[in-house]
PLY file of the C-alpha trace (Angstrom):
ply
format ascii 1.0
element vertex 89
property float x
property float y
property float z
element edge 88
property int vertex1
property int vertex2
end_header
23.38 -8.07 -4.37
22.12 -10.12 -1.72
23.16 -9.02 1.97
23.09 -11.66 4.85
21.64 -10.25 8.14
19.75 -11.58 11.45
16.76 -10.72 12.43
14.57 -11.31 15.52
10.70 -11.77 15.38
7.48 -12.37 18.28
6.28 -15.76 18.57
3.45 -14.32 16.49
5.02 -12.42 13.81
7.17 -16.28 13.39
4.08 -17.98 13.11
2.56 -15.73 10.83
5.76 -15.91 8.28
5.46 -19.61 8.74
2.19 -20.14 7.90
2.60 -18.22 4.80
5.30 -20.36 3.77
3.97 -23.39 4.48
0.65 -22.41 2.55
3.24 -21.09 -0.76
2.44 -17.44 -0.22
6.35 -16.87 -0.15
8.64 -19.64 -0.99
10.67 -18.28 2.20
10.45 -15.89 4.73
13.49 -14.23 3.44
11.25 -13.44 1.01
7.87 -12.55 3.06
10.13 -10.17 4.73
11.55 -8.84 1.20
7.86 -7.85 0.31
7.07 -6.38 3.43
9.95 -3.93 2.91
9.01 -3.93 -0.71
5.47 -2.77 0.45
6.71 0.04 3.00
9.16 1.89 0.47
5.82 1.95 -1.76
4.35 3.44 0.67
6.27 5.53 1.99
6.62 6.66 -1.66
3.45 7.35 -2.29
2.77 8.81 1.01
5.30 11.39 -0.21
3.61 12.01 -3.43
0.66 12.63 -1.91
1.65 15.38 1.09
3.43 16.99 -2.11
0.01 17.28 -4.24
-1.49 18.20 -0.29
0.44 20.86 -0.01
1.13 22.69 -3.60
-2.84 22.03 -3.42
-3.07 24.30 -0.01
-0.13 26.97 -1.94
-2.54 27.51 -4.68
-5.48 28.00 -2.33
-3.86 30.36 -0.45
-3.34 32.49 -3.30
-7.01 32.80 -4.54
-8.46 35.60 -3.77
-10.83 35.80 -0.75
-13.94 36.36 -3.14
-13.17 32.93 -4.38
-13.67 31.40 -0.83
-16.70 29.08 -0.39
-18.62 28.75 2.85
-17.59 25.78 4.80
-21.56 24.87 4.80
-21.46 24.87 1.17
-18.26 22.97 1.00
-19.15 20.23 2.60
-23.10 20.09 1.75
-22.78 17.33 -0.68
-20.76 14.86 1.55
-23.44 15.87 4.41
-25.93 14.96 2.09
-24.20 11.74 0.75
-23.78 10.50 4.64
-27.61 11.60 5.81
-28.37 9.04 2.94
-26.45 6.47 3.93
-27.60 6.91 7.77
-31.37 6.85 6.26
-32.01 10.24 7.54
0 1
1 2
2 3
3 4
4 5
5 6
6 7
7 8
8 9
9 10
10 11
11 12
12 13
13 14
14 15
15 16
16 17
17 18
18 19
19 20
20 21
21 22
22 23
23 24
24 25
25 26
26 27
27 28
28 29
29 30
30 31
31 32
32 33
33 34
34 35
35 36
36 37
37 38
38 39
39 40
40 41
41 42
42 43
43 44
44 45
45 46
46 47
47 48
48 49
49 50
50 51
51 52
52 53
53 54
54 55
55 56
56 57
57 58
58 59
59 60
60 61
61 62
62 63
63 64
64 65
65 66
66 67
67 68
68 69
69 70
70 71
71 72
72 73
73 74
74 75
75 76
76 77
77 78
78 79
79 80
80 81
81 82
82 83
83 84
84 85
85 86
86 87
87 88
């Protein structure tokens, strides 16, 4: 079902659907805009699969035991290590 509505853009945000138009990026900006909001619910989607992994991944840490922990030197050693290199230091 398609649904009619208005909407109101900047001069800039115009242009911009224009130009993608006119180049045959989007055979309208009906449909720029469709993709747009295509692209957000993806991402909000995935931005909720991801918090969800975040967090049962923090749950299960919090349940080690403390003789699991690692020191936070040790934790992060081999990024530290990985950015000296790339700094040349």
């Amino acid at each position: 079902m398609t649904v009619k509505t208005t909407l109101s853009f900047t001069d800039r945000h115009h242009q911009f659907l224009s130009e993608k138009v006119g180049q045959g990026v989007f055979a309208t900006q009906s449909a720029a805009v469709a993709a747009a909001l295509e692209q957000m619910m993806q991402d909000e989607q995935e931005r909720g699969v991801a918090l969800s992994a975040l967090a049962q991944e923090i749950r299960a840490r919090m349940e080690a035991p403390r003789e699991e922990f690692i020191d936070q030197d040790d934790a992060f050693a081999t990024a530290r290590r990985i950015v000296g290199a790339a700094r040349g230091a």
